[in-house]
C-alpha positions in Angstrom: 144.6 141.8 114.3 142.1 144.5 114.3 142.6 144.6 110.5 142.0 140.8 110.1 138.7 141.2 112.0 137.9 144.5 110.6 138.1 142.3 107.0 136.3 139.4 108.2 133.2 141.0 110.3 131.1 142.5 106.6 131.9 138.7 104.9 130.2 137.3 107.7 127.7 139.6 107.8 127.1 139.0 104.2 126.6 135.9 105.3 124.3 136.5 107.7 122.7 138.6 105.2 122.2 136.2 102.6 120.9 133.7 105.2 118.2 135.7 106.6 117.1 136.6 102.7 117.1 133.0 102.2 114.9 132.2 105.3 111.8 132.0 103.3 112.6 130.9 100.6 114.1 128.0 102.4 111.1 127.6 104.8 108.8 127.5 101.1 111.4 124.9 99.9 111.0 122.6 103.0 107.1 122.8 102.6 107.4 121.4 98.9 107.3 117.4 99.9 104.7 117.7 102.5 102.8 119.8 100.4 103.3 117.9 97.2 102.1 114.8 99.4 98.8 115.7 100.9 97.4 117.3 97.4 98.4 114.1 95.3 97.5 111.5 98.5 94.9 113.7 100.4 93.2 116.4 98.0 93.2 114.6 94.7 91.4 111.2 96.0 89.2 113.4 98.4 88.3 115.7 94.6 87.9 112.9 92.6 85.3 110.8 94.8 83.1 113.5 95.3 83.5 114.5 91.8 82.7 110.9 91.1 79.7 111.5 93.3 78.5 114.6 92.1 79.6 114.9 87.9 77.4 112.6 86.1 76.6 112.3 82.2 78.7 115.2 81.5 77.2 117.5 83.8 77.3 118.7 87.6 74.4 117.9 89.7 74.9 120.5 92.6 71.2 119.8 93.5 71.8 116.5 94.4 72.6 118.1 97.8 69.6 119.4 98.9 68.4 116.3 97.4 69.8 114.0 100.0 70.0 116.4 102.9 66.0 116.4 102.2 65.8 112.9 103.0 64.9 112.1 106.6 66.9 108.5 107.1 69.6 111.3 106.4 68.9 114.1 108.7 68.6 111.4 111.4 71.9 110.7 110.9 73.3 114.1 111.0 71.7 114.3 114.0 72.5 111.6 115.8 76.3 112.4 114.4 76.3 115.7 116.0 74.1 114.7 119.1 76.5 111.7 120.0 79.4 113.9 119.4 78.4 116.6 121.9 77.1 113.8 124.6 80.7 112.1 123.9 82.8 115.3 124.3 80.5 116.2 128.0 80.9 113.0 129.3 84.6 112.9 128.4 85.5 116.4 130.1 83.2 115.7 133.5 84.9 112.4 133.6 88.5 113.3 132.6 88.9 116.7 134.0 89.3 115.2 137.8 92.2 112.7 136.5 93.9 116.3 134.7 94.3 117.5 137.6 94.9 114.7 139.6 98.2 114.2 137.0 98.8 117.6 137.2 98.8 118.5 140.7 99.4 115.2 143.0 102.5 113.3 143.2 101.7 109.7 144.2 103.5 106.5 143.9 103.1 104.9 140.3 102.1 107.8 138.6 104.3 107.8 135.7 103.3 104.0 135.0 99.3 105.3 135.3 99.8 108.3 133.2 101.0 105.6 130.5 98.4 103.2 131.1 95.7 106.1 131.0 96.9 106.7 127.3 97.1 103.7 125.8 93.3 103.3 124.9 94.1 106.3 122.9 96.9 104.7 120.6 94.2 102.0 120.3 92.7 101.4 117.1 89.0 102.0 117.3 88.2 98.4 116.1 90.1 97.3 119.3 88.1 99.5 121.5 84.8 98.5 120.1 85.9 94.9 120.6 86.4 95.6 124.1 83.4 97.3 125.0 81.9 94.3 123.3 83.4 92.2 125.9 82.5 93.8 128.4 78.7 94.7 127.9 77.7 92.8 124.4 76.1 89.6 124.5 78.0 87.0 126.5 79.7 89.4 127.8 80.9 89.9 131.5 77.5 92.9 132.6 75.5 89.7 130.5 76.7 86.6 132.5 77.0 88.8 135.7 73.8 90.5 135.5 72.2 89.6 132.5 72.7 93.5 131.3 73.4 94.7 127.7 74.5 97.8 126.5 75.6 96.7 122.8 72.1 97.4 121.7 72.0 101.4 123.1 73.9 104.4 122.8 75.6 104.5 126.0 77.8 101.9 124.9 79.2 104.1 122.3 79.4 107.0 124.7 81.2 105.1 127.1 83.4 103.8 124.7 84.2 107.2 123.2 84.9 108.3 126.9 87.6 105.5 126.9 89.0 106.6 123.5 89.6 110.0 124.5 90.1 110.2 128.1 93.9 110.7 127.4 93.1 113.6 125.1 91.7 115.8 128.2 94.2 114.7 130.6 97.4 115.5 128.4 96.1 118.2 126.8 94.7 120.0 129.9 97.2 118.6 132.4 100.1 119.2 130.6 99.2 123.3 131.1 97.9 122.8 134.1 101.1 121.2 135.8 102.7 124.1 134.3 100.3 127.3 135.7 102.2 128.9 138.5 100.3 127.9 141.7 101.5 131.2 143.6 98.9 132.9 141.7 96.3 131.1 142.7 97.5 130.8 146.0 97.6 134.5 146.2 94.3 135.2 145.6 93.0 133.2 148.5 95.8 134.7 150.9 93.4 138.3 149.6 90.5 136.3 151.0 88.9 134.2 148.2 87.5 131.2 148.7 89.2 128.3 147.1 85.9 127.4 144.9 87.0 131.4 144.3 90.0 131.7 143.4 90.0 128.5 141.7 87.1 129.9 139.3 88.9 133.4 139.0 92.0 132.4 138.5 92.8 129.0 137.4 90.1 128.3 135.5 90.4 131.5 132.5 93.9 130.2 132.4 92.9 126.9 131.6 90.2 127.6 129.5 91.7 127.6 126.2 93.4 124.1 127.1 90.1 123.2 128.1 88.6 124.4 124.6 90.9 122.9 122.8 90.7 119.5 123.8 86.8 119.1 123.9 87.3 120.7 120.7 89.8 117.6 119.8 87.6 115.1 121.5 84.2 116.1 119.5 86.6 115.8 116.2 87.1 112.4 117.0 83.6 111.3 118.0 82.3 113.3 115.2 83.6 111.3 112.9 84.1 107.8 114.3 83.7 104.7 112.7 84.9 101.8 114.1 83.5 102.2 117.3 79.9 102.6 116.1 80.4 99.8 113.6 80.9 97.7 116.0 78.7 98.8 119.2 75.8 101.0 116.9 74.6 97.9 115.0 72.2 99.0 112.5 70.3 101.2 114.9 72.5 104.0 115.0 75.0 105.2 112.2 77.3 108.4 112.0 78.3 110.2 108.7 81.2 108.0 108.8 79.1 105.0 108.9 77.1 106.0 106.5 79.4 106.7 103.9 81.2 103.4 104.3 77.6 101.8 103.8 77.0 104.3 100.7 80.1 103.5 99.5 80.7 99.8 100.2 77.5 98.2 100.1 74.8 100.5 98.3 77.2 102.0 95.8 75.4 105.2 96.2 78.3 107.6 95.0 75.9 110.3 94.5 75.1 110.4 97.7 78.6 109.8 99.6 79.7 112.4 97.9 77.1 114.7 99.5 78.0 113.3 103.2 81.6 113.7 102.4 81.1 117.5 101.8 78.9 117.7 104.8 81.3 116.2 107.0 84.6 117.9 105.4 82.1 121.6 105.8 82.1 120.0 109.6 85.6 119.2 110.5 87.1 122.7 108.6 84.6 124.5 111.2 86.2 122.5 114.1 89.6 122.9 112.8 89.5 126.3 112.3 88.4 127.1 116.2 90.4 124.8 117.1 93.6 126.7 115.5 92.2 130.1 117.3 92.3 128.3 120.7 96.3 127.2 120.3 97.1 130.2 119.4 95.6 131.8 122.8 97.5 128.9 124.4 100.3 130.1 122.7 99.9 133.8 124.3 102.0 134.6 127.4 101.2 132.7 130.6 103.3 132.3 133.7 104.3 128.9 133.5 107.0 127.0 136.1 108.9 123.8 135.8 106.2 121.0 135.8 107.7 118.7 138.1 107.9 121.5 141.0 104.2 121.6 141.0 103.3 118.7 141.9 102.3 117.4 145.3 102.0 114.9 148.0 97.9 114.7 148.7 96.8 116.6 151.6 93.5 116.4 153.4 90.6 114.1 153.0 89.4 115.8 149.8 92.1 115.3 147.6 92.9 111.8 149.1 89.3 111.6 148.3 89.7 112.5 144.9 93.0 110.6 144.0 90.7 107.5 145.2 87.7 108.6 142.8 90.2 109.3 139.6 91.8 105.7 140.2 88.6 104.0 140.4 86.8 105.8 137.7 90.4 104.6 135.8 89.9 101.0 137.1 86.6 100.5 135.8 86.4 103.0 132.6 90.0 102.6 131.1 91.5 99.1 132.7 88.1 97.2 133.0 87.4 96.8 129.5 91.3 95.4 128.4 91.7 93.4 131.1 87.7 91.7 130.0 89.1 91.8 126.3 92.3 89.5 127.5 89.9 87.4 129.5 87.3 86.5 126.3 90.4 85.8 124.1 91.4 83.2 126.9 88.4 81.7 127.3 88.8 78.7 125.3 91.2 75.8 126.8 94.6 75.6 125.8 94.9 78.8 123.9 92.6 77.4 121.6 91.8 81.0 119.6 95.7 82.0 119.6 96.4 78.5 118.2 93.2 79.1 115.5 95.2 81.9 114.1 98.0 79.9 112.4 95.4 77.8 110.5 94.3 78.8 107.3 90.5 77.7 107.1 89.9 79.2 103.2 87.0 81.5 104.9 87.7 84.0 105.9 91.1 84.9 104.7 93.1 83.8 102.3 96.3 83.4 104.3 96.2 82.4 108.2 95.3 85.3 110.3 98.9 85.2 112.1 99.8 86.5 108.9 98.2 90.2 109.8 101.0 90.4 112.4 103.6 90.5 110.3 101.5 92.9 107.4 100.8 95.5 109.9 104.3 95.9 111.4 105.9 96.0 108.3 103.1 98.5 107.1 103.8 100.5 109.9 107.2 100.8 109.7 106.9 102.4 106.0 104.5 104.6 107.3 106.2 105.5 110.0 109.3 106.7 108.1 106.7 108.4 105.3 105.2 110.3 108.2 108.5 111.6 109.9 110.0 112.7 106.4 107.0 114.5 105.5 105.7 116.1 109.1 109.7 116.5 110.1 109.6 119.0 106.9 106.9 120.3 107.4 107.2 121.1 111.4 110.6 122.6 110.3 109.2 124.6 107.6 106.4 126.1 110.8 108.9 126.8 113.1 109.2 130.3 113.4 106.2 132.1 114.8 106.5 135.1 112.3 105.6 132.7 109.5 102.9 134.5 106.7 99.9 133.3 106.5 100.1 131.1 103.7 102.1 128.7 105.4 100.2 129.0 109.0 96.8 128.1 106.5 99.0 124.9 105.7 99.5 124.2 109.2 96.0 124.1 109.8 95.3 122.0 106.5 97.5 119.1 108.4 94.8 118.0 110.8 92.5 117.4 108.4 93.6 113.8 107.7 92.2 113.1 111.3 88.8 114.5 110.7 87.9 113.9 107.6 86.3 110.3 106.3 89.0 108.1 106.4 86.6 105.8 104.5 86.3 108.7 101.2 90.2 108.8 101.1 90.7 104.8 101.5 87.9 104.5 98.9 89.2 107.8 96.4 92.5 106.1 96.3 91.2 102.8 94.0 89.2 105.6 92.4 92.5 107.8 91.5 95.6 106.1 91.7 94.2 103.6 89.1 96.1 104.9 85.9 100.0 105.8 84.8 101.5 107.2 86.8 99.9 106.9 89.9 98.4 103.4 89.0 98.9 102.1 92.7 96.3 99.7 92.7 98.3 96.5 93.2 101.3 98.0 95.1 102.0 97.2 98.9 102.9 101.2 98.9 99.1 102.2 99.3 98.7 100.8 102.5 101.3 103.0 104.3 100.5 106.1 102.1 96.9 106.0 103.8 98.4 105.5 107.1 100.8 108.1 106.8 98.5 110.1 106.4 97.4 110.0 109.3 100.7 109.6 111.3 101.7 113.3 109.9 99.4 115.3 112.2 101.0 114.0 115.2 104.8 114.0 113.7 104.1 117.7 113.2 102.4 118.4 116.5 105.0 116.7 118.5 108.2 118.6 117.0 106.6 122.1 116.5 106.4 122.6 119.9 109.9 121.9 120.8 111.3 123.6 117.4 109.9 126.4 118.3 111.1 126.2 122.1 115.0 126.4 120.3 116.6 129.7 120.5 116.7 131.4 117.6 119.6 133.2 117.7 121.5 129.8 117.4 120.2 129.6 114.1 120.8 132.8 113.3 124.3 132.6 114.6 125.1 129.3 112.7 124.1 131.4 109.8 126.4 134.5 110.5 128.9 131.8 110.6 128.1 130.7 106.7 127.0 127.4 107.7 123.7 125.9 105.5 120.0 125.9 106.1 120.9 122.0 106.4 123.9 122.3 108.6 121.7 124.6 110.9 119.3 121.9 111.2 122.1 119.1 111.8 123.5 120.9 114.2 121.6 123.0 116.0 118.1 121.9 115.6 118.6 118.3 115.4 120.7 117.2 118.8 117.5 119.5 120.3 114.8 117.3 119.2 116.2 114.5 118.6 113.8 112.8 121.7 110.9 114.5 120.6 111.7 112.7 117.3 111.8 109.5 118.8 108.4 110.2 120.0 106.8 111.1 117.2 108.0 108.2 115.8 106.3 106.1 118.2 103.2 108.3 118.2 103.1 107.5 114.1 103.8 103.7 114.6 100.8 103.0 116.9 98.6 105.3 115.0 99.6 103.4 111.7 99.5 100.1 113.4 95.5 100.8 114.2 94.4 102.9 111.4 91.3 100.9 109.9 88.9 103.3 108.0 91.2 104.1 105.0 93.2 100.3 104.9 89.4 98.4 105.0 89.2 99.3 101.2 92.5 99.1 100.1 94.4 96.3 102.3 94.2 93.4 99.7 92.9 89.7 101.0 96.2 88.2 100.9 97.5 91.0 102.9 95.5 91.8 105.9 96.6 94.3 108.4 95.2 93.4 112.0 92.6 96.0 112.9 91.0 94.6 109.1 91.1 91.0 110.1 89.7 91.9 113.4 86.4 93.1 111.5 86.3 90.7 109.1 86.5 87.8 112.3 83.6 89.9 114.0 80.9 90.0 110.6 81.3 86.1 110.8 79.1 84.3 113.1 80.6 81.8 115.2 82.6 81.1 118.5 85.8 80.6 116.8 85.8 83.2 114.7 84.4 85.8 117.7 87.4 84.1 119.8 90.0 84.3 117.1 89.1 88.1 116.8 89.3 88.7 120.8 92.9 87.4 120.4 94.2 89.4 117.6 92.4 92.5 119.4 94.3 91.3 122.9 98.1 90.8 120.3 97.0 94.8 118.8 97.0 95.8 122.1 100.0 94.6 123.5 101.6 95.9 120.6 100.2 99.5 121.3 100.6 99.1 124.8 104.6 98.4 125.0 105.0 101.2 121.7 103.2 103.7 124.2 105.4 102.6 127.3 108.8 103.3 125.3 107.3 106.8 124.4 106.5 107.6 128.0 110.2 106.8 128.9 111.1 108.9 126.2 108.7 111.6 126.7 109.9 115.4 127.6 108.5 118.0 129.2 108.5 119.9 126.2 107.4 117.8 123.7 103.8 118.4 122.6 100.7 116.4 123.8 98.7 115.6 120.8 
């Protein structure tokens, strides 16, 4: 017997051997597909507008930067960009950070039903959010016939709608730590004689600080570079570099010059991106974290009952307000009369009814969805281990770009380069979900790394010992682990897809509308109908959303990622 093991022990180690030689080159092998897909669908269109933009008669025209940045229509609007940004990302942590720790550190009845209510405006595709707002403080909307009050025309209309956007972002991301920081600690330095205000300062707060970074971090991103909502609310007083590349672009036909703004803004985001991957990684560092659920408390005292009222009234009128106005405009007309508009086909504004948009943005999703999973499942699995080189920790930076840079340069670079064999794309149904894939793989990835990374590794490495394939590991070690976060991601990638509007605007053809598309096009036409007809598709979008994000919060586990 001693023999028989004494024979089989250095086989196995061989094995074992082999396996960890092969590690990398099995990790470089798994980052092949998502890497292959982001240079041909993400790089290459990016390249070839802004080369399109900045190579002409031959010759490159570098000046052409300090040609535009000279002009003072353009400064204005990096300014404005930036200033709205930081006003945005300020409003959105004084206003969020309460409800962080109110999720965080209160048990109350209905608080996993609120915590999925509170994110849904983020799965919400900006078009629907603009909408909203314009419900609520547009003309004939509810502040106009109550008070006779408009905000459509200013900026804090966009502020506030950004604050509804991203309110989620600070809550999850900051809560999600927060729920997890030991409270002994704290608790510890005021049984030493510290003040609360002190030992909350001292102690809690460094701890959360690099939570905290990273989500103002995540929230300026998004303002920085959104489009939807200003399109709708900013009219033609105020325009981002988003804005104004779609109007370059789309209407001016200024290449030359959205060219220059797409550099600007894609110099921008890599800045953001790049702190933003320092301050996970001192997330990452060692923390004493507890269970999350044994944190959590019944209020006590007249200050936090105080503040529990405060967060569920700022959530009343910030995050529920605007829906529940949204439902009420599409309503407005007797007998469903805009839900029943959208099966007729008027030959205006669309080509096909706009019922039809339904259908076109499920099945759209659905593709993307699956293109999203295969390519951030690989790529998540290719980041798992933390002793990864630096190559492949620069390529999981590279992944958020999709959600910073101009959606509106890559929907508009892909007519530009996938026009010719073999990549001639043009008049495939395929382009759609490639664009919104796009931006589902960021949060397929971010979702599953997490939890990969939370699997003991010496199961791997002991599947390994045992001969057993880099796929067999993952089918049955890694997989039965994650399958859950999985499902989430999933979900995550669906609702992203279903809303995603900058990239699909250029390349979703007429016959074929997606919803957050015909919801713009209904809005740039004057008339009740159509302004009615849009408030319903907006109202179908969100239920959509809405019941996608309620299945992920029943799904949801502790240690899957946030965002």
């Amino acid at each position: 017997m001693d023999l028989a093991r004494a024979e089989v022990t250095p086989a196995k180690a061989a094995g074992g051997a082999r396996g960890a030689r092969g590690s990398a080159a099995a990790r470089l092998a798994l980052l092949a597909v998502p890497v292959a897909f982001f240079a041909v669908f993400f790089a290459y269109p990016v390249a070839a507008i802004v080369a399109r933009g900045l190579h002409v008669d031959g010759s490159w025209r570098f000046g052409r930067l300090w040609d535009v940045l000279g002009q003072s229509d353009i400064r204005h609007v990096l300014w404005f960009t930036t200033w709205q940004a930081l006003a945005s990302t300020a409003l959105t942590l004084l206003v969020a950070l309460p409800g962080a720790y109110v999720f965080a550190r209160l048990d109350f009845p209905g608080k996993q039903t609120l915590r999925a209510v509170v994110t849904v405006p983020f799965v919400l595709p900006t078009v629907v959010v603009g909408t909203a707002f314009l419900a609520l403080v547009g003309r004939g909307g509810l502040l106009d016939d109550l008070w006779g009050v408009r905000l459509d025309t200013t900026v804090w209309a966009i502020l506030l709608a950004h604050v509804f956007f991203n309110y989620a972002v600070v809550v999850r991301t900051v809560g999600g730590l927060w729920a997890q920081l030991d409270p002994r600690q704290e608790e510890a330095a005021r049984m030493l004689g510290a003040s609360r205000a002190r030992a909350w300062r001292t102690v809690t707060l460094p701890a959360l600080g690099p939570a905290v970074a990273a989500a103002a971090l995540m929230v300026f991103l998004f303002t920085f570079t959104s489009f939807g909502v200003v399109q709708i609310l900013g009219g033609p007083a105020f325009s981002t570099l988003e804005v104004e590349i779609y109007r370059q672009t789309s209407e001016i036909f200024d290449l030359s010059t959205a060219a220059v703004l797409t550099i600007v803004q894609f110099a921008a985001v890599g800045a953001v991106l790049a702190v933003h991957a320092r301050t996970v990684r001192r997330r990452e560092t060692a923390l004493r974290l507890v269970d999350a659920a044994g944190t959590a408390r019944r209020p006590r005292g007249a200050g936090q009952w105080a503040l529990l009222a405060g967060v569920l009234a700022s959530i009343a009128v910030l995050l529920v307000l605007p829906l529940a106005v949204l439902v009420q405009r599409s309503l407005d007309a007797p007998g469903f009369a805009y839900y029943r508009a959208l099966v007729r086909d008027d030959g205006n504004v669309f080509l096909v009814p706009p019922i039809d948009a339904i259908g076109n943005s499920l099945q759209y999703a659905v593709a993307a969805t699956v293109i999203a999973l295969v390519v951030g499942g690989l790529a998540a699995a290719a980041l798992t281990r933390r002793d990864a080189g630096r190559l492949v920790r620069g390529f999981d930076a590279l992944l958020m770009l999709p959600l910073g840079v101009s959606a509106v340069t890559v929907g508009f670079g892909f007519l530009i380069a996938l026009d010719e064999p073999p990549l001639d794309l043009r008049a495939t149904w395929i382009l759609v979900p490639l664009a919104q894939a796009l931006v589902g793989v960021p949060f397929v990835v971010r979702t599953m790394l997490p939890v990969l990374r939370a699997v003991d590794q010496r199961l791997r490495e002991a599947a390994a010992v045992l001969g057993a394939s880099p796929w067999r590991v993952w089918r049955e070690v890694d997989l039965p682990m994650v399958r859950r976060a999985l499902l989430v991601a999933a979900g995550f990638a669906f609702a992203v897809s279903l809303g995603e509007f900058g990239a699909t605007v250029f390349i979703a053809r007429p016959d074929n509308p997606t919803l957050p598309v015909a919801v713009a096009r209904l809005l740039g036409r004057a008339g009740e109908l159509n302004y009615g007809q849009a408030m319903a598709l907006s109202t179908i979008l969100m239920v959509v959303c809405a019941v996608a994000l309620l299945v992920l919060e029943r799904l949801r586990t502790d240690r899957a990622g946030e965002f």
